[in-house]
C-alpha positions in Angstrom: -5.2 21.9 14.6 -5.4 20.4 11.2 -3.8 17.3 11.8 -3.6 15.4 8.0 -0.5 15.2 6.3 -0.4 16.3 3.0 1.5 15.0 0.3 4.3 17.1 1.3 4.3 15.5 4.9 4.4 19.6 5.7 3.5 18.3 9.6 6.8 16.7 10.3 9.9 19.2 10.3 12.4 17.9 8.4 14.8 20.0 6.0 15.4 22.9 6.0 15.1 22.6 9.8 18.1 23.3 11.5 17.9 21.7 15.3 20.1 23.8 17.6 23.5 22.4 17.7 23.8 21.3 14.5 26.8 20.9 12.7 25.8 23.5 10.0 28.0 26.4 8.5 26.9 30.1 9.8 26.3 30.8 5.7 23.8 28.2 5.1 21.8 28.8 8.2 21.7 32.5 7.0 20.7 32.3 3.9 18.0 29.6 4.7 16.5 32.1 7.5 16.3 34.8 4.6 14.7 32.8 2.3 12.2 31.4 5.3 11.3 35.2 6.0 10.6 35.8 2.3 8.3 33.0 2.6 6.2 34.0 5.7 6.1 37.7 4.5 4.9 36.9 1.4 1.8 35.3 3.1 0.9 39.2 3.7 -0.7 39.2 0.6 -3.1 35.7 1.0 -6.5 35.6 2.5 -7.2 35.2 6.2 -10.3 34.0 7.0 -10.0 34.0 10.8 -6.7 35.5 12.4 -6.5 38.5 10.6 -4.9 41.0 13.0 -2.8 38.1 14.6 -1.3 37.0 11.1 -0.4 40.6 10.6 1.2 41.3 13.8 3.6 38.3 13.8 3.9 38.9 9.7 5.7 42.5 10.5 7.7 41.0 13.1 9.1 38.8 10.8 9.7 41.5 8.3 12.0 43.2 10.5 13.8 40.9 11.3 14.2 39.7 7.3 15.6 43.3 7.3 18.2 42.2 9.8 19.0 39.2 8.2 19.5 40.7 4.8 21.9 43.3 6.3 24.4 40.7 7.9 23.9 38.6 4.4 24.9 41.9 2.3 27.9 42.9 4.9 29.3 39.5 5.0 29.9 39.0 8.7 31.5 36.1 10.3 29.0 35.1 13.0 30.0 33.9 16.3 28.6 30.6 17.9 26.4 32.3 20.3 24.5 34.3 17.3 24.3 30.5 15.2 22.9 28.9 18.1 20.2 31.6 18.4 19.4 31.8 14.4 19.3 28.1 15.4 16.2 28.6 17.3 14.8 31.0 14.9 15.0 29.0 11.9 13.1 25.9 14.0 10.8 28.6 15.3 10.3 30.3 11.7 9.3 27.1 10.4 6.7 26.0 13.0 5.1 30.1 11.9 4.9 28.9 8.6 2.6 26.0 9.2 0.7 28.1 11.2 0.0 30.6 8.5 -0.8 28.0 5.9 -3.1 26.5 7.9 -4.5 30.4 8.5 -4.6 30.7 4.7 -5.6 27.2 3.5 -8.7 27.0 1.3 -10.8 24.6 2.5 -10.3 24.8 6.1 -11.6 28.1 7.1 -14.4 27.0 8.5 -12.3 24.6 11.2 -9.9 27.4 11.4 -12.2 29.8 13.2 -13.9 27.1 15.2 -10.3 26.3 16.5 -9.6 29.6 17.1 -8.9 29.8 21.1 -5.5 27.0 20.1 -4.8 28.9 17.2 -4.2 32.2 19.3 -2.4 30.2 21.8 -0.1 28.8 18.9 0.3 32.5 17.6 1.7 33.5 22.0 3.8 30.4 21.9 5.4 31.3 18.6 6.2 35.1 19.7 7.3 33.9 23.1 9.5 31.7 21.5 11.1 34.8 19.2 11.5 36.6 21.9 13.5 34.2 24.0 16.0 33.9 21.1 16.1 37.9 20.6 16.8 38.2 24.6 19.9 35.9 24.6 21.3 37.3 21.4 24.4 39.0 21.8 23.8 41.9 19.3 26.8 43.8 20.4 28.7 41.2 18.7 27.3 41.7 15.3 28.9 44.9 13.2 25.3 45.8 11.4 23.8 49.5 11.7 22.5 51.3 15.0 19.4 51.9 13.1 19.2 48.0 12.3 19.8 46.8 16.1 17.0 49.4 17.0 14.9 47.2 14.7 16.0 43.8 16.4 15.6 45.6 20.1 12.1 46.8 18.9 10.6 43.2 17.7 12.2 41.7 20.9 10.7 44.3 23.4 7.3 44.1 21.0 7.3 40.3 21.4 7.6 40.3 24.9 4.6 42.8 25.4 2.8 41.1 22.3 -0.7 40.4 23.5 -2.3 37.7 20.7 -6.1 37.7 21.7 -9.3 36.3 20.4 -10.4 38.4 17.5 -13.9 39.6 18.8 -15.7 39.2 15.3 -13.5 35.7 14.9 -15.4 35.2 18.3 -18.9 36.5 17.5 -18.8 34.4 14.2 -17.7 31.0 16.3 -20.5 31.2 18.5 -23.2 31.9 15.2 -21.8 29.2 13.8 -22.4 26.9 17.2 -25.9 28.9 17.6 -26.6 27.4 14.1 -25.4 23.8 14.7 -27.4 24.4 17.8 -30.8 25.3 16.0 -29.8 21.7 14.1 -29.5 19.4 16.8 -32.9 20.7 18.1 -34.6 20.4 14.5 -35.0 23.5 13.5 -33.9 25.1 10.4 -31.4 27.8 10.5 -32.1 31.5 9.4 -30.4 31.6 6.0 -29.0 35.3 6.5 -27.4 34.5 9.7 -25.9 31.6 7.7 -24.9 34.1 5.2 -23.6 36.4 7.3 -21.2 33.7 8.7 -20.0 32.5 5.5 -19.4 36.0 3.7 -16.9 36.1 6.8 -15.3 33.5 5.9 -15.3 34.7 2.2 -16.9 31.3 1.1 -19.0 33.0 -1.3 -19.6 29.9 -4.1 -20.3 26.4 -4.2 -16.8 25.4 -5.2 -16.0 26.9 -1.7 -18.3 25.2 0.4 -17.2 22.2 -1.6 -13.6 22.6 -0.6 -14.6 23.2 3.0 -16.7 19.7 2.9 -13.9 17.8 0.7 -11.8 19.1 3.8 -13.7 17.9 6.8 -14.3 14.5 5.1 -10.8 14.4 4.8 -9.9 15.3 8.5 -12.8 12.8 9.6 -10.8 9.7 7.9 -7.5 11.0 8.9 -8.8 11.0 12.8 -10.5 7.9 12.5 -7.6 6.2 11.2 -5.3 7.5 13.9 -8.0 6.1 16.1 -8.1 9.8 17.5 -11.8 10.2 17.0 -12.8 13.0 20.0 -13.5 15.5 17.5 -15.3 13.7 15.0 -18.8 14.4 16.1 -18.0 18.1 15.8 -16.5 17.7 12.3 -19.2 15.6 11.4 -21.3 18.7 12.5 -19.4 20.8 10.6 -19.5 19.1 7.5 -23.4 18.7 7.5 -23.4 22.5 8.0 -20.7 22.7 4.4 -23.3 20.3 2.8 -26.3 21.9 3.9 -24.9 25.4 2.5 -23.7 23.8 -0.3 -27.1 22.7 -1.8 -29.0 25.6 -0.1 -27.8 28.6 -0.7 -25.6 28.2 -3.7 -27.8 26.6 -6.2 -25.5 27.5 -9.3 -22.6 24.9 -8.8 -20.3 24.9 -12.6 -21.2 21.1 -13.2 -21.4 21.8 -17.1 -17.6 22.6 -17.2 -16.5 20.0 -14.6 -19.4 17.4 -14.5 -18.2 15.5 -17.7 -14.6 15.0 -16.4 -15.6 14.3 -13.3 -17.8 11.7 -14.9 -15.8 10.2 -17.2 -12.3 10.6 -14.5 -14.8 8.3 -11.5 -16.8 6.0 -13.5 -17.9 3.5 -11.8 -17.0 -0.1 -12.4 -18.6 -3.3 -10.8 -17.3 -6.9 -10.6 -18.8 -10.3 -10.4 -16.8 -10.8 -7.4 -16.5 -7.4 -5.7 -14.8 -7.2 -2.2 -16.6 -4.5 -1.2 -19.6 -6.7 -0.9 -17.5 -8.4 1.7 -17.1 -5.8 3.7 -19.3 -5.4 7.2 -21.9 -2.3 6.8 -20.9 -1.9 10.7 -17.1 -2.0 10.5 -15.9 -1.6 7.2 -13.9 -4.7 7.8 -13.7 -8.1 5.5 -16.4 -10.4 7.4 -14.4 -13.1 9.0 -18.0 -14.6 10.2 -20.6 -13.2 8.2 -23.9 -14.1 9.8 -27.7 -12.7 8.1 -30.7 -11.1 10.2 -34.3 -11.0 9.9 -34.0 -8.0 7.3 -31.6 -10.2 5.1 -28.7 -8.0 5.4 -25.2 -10.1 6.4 -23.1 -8.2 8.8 -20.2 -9.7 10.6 -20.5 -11.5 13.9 -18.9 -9.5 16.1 -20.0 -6.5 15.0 -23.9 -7.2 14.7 -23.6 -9.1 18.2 -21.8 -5.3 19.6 -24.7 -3.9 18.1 -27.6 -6.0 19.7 -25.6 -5.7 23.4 -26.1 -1.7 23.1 -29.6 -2.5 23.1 -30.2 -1.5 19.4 -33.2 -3.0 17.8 -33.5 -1.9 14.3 -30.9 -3.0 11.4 -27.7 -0.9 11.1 -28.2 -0.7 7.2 -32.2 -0.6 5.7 -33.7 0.8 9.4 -36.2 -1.9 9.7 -37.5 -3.0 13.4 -35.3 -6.3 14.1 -38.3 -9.1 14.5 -35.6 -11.4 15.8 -32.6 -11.1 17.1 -31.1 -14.8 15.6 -28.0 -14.8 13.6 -28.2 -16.6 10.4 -24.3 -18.0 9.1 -23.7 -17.0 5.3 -21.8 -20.0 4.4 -22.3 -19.1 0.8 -20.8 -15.9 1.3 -18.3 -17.0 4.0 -16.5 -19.2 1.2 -16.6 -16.3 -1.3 -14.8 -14.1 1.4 -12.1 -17.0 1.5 -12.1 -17.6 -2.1 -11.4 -13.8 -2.9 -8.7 -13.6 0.3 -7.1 -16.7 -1.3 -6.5 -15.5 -4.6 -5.1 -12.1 -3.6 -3.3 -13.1 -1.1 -5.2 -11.7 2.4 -4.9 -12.8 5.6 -8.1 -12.9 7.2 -6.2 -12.4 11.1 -4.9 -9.2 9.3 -7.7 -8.3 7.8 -9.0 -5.9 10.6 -7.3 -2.7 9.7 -9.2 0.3 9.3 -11.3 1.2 5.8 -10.9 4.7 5.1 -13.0 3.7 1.6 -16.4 4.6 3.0 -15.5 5.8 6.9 -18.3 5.6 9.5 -21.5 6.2 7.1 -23.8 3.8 8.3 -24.9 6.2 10.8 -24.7 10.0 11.2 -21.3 11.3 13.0 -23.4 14.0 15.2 -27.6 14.8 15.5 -26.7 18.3 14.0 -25.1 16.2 10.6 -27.7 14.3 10.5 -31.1 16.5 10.8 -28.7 19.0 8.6 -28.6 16.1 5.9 -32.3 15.8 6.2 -32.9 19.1 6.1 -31.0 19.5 3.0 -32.4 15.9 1.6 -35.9 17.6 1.2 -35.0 20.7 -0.3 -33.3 19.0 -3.2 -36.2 17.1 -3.3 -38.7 19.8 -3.8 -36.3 21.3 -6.2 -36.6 18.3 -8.4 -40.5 18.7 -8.7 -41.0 22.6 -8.6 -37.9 23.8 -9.2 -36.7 25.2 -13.1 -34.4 22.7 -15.6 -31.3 24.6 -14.0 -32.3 23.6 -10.7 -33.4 20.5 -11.4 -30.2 19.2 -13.0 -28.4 21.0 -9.8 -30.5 19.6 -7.7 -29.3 15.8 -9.2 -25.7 16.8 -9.3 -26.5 17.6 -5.2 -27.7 14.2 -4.6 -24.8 12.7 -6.9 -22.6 14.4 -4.5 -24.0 13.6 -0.8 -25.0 9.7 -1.7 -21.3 9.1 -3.5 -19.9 7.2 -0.8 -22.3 7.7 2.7 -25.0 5.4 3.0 -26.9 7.4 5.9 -27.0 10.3 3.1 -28.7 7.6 0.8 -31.6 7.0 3.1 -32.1 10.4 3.6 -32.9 10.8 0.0 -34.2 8.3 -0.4 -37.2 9.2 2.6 -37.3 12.7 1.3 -38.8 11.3 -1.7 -35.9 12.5 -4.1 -36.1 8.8 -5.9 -39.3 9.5 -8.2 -38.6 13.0 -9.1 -34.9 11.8 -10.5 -36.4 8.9 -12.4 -39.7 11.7 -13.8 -36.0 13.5 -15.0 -34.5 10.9 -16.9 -37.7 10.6 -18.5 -38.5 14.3 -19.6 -34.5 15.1 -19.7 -33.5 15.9 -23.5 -29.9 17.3 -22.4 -27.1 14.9 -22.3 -25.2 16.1 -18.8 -28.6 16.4 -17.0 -29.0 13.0 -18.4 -25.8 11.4 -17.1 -25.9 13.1 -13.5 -29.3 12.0 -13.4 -28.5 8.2 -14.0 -25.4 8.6 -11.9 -27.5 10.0 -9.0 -29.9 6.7 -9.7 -27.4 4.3 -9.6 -25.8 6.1 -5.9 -29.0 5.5 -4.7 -30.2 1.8 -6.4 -27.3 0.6 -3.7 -29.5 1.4 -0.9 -31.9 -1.4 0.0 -34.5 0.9 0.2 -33.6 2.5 -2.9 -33.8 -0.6 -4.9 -37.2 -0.9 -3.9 -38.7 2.4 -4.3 -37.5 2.8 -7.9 -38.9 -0.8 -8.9 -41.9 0.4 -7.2 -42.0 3.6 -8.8 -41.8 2.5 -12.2 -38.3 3.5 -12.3 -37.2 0.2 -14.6 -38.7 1.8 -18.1 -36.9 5.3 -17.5 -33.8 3.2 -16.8 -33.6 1.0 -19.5 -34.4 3.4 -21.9 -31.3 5.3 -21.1 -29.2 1.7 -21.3 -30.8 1.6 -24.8 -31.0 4.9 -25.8 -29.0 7.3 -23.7 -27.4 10.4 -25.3 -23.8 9.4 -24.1 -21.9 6.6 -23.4 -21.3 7.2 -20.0 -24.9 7.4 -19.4 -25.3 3.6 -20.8 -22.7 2.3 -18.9 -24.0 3.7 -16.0 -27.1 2.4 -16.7 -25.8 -1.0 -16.6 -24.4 -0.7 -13.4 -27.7 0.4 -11.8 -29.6 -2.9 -13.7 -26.5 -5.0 -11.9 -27.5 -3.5 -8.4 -31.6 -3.9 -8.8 -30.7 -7.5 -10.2 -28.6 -8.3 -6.6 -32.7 -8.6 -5.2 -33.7 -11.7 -5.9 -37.3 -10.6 -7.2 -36.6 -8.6 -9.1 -34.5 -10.7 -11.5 -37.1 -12.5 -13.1 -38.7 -9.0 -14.0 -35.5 -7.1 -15.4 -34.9 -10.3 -17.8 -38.3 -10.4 -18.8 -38.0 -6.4 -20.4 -37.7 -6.9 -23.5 -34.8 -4.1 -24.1 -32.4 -5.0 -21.3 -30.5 -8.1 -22.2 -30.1 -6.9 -26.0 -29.0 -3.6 -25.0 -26.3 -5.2 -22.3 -25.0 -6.6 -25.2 -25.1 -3.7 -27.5 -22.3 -2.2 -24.9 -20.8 -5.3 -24.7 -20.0 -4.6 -28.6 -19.5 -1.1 -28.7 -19.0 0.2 -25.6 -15.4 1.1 -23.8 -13.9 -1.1 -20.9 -15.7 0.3 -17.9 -19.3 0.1 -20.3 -18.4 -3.7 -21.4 -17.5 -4.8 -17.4 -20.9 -3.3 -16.2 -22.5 -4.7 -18.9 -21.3 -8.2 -18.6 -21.5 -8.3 -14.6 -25.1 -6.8 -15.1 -25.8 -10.3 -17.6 -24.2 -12.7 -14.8 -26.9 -11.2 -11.9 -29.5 -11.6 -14.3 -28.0 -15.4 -15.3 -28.6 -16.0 -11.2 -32.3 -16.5 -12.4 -32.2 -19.9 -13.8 -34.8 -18.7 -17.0 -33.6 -16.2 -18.0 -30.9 -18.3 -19.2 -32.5 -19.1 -22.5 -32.8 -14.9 -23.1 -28.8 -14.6 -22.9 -28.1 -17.4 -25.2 -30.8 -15.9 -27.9 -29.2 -12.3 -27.6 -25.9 -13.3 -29.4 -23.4 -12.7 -26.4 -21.6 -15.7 -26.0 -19.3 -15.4 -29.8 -19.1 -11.6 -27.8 -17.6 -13.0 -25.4 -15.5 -15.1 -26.8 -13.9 -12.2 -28.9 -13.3 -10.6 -25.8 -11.1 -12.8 -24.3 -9.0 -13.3 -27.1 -9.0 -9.5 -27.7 -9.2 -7.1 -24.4 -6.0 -6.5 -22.1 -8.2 -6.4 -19.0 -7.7 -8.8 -16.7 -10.8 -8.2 -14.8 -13.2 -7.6 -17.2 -11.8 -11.1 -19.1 -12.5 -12.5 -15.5 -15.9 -11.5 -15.3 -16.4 -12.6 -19.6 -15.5 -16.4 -18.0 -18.2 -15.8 -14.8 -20.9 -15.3 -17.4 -19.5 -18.1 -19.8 -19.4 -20.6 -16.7 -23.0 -19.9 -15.9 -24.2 -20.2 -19.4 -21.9 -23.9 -19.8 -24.3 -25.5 -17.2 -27.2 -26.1 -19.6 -26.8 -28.4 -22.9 -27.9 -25.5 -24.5 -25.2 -23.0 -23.5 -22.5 -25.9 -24.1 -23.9 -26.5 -28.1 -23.6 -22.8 -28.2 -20.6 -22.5 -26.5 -18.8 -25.0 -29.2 -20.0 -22.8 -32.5 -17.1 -20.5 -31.5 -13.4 -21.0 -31.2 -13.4 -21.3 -27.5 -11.8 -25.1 -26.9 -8.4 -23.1 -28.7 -9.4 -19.3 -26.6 -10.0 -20.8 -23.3 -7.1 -23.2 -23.1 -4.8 -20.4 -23.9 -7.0 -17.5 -21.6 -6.3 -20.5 -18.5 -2.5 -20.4 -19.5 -2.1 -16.2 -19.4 -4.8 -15.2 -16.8 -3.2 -14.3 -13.8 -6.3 -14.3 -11.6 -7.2 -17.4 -9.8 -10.7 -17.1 -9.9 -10.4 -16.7 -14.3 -8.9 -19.6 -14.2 -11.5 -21.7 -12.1 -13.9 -20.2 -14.4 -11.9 -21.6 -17.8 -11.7 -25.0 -16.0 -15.3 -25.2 -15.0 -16.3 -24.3 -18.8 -14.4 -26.7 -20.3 -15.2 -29.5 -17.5 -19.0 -28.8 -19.0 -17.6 -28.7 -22.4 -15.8 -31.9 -22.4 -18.8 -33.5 -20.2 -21.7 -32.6 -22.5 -19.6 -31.7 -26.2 -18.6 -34.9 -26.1 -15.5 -36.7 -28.0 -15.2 -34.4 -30.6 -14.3 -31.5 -27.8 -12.1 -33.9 -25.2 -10.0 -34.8 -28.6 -8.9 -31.0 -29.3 -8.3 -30.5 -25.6 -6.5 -33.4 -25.1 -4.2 -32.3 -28.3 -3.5 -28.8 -27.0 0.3 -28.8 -25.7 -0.3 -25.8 -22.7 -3.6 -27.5 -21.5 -1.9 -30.5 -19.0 0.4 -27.6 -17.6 -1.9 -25.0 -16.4 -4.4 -27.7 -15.0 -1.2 -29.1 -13.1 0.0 -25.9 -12.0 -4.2 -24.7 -10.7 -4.5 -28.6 -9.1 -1.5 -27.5 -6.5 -2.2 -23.1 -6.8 -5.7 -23.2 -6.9 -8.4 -23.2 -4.0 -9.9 -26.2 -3.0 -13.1 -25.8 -5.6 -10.6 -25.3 -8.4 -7.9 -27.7 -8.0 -11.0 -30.4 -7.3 -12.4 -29.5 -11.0 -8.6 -29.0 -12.2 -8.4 -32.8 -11.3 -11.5 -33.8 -12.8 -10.6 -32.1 -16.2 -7.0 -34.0 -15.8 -8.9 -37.8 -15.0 -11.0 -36.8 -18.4 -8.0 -36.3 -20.7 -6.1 -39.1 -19.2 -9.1 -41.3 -20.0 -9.2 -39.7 -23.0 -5.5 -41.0 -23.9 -5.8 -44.3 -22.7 -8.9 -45.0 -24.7 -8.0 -43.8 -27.7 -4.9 -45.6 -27.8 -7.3 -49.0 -27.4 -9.7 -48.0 -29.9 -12.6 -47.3 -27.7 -12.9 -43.4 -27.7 -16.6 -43.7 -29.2 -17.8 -44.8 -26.0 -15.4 -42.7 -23.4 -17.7 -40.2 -23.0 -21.4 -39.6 -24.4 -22.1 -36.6 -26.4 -25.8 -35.5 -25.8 -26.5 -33.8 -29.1 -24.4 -33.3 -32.1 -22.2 -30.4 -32.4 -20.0 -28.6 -34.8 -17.1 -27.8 -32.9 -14.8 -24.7 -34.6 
């Protein structure tokens, strides 16, 4: 049935569970069984979506015999071990009900409620058997309550025994609509919208926020299975879910984003790294890449995967959809060391490395035909309700696509064919509301990860509309999303030269560097390290002021991560004499030196090592002198030269060989000459 555990691990029986046998006193058992009744007749008054006549036939059973219960509690009879052992079985049997009915009654899972129905009414027959067993072998004659209370007992035994749980026939007519419908699907047709909401006002999912809940649900029930490598029933909850998604967008129009949008917003913004591990994951298995190897689209998918792939006789890439023109396997060495790097510094074992991801589960490719020509279906409605539709629906419609392309990349190309890319970018231009604004932007950026994506909205002009909202937007949130969208279309290689080259970009990156919060300053700076990847538009960061930013960041923020990133950008920039000479008009031979000493990531401190490697090498004397004076410096080089990976403890060295010459020449008189300074420089 619903399999997930919730945070209550409801699934598992633990206490009050009393196992027959148990070394429990009579008084506790009794009172627990009371308090279980309470708890299953007071489900009388919830919603059942599916089950209704079952739920209330085993609900009055119960009720009886609470009635029973209550009248041994109020009497205070001493009960014999024959009547324990068979409140024993009750209690265990109780319990097992009341999962039952909270899975009945759950919001969110009506839909896979009714579509289970046939188990469910076996669950309800097992149950009732199960009460009836126990009410045959107990020995009411030895309990002193009422004639009129044993009638009671004899009457929910005998009714037990006869109890005939069936398939409700409207439970059964609405099962097979809904299977009619994912039917209509598979075969590419559209489904009539009244039988649809015929089948939903059944289920009393009358709003958006339900169909949400019911979606939220399957996604979740699709991870848990794949995760318990039980996936049998996957393709039909994948079915199901591009049914919740497909009503969702379709016949509710009218979600409540303006009272749960900016929370939402603000609660998931999205943050993005100079070294993010989800890069290193394979689109194919959701795995770190322990081989990562490139094919004639340019995407990098691990080995083993790609090569599983190829064997099955596909011939298109799992990722863009492009026709393979070759089937050779490229190694991506670059990336390979990256992978090591990052599994280095946080301690992964790449031989363990092959659990399951439930991050993004299985969206490289549709779980069922039905999901996927629902998702279709649905990706060009939203699209034609973000040319012709009204503002309302336009801003719904972007919320929609938000939604579907948050973390399911076959969702993302489905937009993205439907043609929903230009529309969103035409609304970010003509947009003069702030929350149409920042789903808008947010809907952008879900989409600029898509290979395709990137392309279209270069194509489409889509740079201007986004840059005017990283310059301009009407929140903050929209800014900083911004960012991260100009960090994703600067991860094509042609397309960096371009996005420097706009006048407004680098200067507004670093206008949120200055002002805007932690996630806004991160995106910002990672955004300026892609575009640094293009060797000239090296000479546009230096001029836009963002190196003293920088600076003041490290000596300032409590964010490991973002202080990480800070170095990334200030290690590019050292590589020229120019970024060096600009480099040294701060305070940064005292800032990095004590950043390298109270960083505790591995990769920071490479970064701090490799700027003041190029300091020392191309500031000259001036900058060795006030290194070689700093008391902390020796330590953390030392400590990096045996902790760090190879790259780092081979510059860590380096640094160490350049302060010990340092020492040894200044001591003889001869530090002039120890190392030549290129241009003069005013060091802080």
């Amino acid at each position: 049935m619903i399999k997930q555990y919730d945070r209550n691990d409801r699934r598992i029986l633990t206490f009050p569970a009393v196992h027959p046998c148990e070394g429990i006193s009579p008084d506790t058992l009794l009172s627990s069984l009371i308090i279980l009744s309470q708890s299953i007749c007071n489900h009388q008054s919830k919603s059942f979506a599916s089950q209704r006549r079952n739920a209330r036939q085993l609900i009055r059973q119960i009720g009886i015999l609470l009635i029973f219960f209550e009248d041994i509690k109020e009497r205070g009879l001493v009960l014999p071990d024959s009547v324990v052992l068979c409140f024993s079985e009750l209690h265990l049997t109780f319990q097992k009900i009341q999962f039952l009915l909270e899975d009945c009654a759950r919001e969110g899972a009506r839909l896979w409620m009714l579509m289970k129905s046939p188990f469910v009414v076996s669950q309800f027959r097992v149950l009732t058997r199960a009460i009836a067993t126990a009410l045959d072998v107990l020995p009411l004659d030895l309990i002193d309550v009422g004639g009129e209370v044993k009638e009671l007992v004899e009457f929910v035994a005998k009714q037990s025994r006869k109890a005939k749980f069936e398939l409700d026939p409207e439970d059964e007519w609405t099962s097979k609509q809904v299977l009619l419908i994912l039917d209509h699907f598979e075969r590419g047709i559209e489904p009539d919208l009244g039988l649809l909401n015929r089948v939903l006002a059944y289920l009393e999912i009358r709003s958006w926020s339900d169909c949400s809940k019911e979606a939220k649900f399957l996604e979740e029930e699709i991870k848990f299975q794949c995760s318990d490598c039980d996936e049998k029933e996957v393709p039909f909850l994948s079915s199901l879910l591009g049914l919740m998604c497909y009503s969702r967008g379709v016949l509710f129009e009218t979600s409540n984003y303006r009272n749960n949008e900016q929370s939402d917003m603000r609660g998931n913004m999205e943050t993005i790294s100079c070294l993010n591990p989800e890069d290193f994951r394979c689109p194919i298995s959701l795995e770190l890449m322990t081989d990562p190897v490139t094919v004639s689209t340019g995407q990098t998918y691990d080995r083993s995967s790609i090569q599983k792939w190829l064997k099955a006789g596909n011939t298109i890439c799992p990722k863009t959809g492009e026709r393979l023109t070759s089937t050779e396997l490229v190694p991506n060495t670059t990336l390979r060391k990256l992978i090591q790097h990052f599994c280095a510094e946080n301690g992964v074992s790449l031989s363990h490395s092959k659990s399951r991801s439930q991050d993004i589960t299985r969206t490289i490719v549709p779980g069922s035909v039905a999901a996927a020509e629902a998702i279709r279906f649905l990706s060009k409605f939203l699209a034609r309700k973000l040319v012709f539709g009204s503002n309302e629906q336009k801003t719904n419609a972007a919320h929609e696509i938000r939604l579907l392309s948050k973390s399911n990349i076959f969702n993302r190309s489905c937009l993205i064919e439907a043609g929903a890319v230009l529309p969103l970018l035409n609304l970010l231009s003509s947009s003069a509301d702030k929350t149409t604004q920042e789903i808008a932007i947010a809907a952008v950026l879900k989409l600029s990860k898509h290979t395709s994506g990137k392309k279209v909205i270069i194509e489409s002009g889509g740079l201007t509309p986004i840059v005017a909202v990283l310059k301009s937007g009407f929140t903050l949130e929209a800014r900083q999303t911004a960012a991260a969208t100009i960090f994703y279309l600067a991860s094509v290689k042609i397309y960096r030269r371009m996005i420097g080259e706009t006048p407004q970009v680098i200067p507004s990156l670093v206008e949120l560097i200055k002002n805007g919060t932690s996630c806004g300053k991160k995106n910002a700076v990672v955004a300026i390290f892609g575009l640094l990847l293009h060797p000239a538009n090296r000479h546009r960061v230096l001029a836009s002021g963002i190196v003293p930013l920088l600076i003041d960041v490290l000596s300032s923020s409590d964010n490991d991560e973002l202080k990480a990133d800070s170095l990334a950008v200030l290690a590019a920039v050292s590589e020229t004499a120019d970024g060096v000479f600009t480099i040294l008009q701060t305070n940064a031979l005292h800032v990095i030196p004590r950043t390298l000493h109270s960083l505790p990531s591995k990769r920071g401190k490479e970064y701090c090592v490799s700027i003041l490697l190029a300091l020392c090498k191309n500031g000259g004397v001036d900058a060795i002198g006030i290194l070689a004076k700093n008391p902390f410096l020796m330590g953390s080089l030392y400590a990096l030269l045996t902790d760090g990976t190879t790259h780092g403890s081979r510059k860590a060295g380096n640094l160490i060989k350049l302060l010990h010459r340092f020492h040894e020449t200044s001591t003889s008189g001869a530090v002039a000459s120890s190392v030549p300074c290129e241009r003069p420089v005013n060091v802080w």
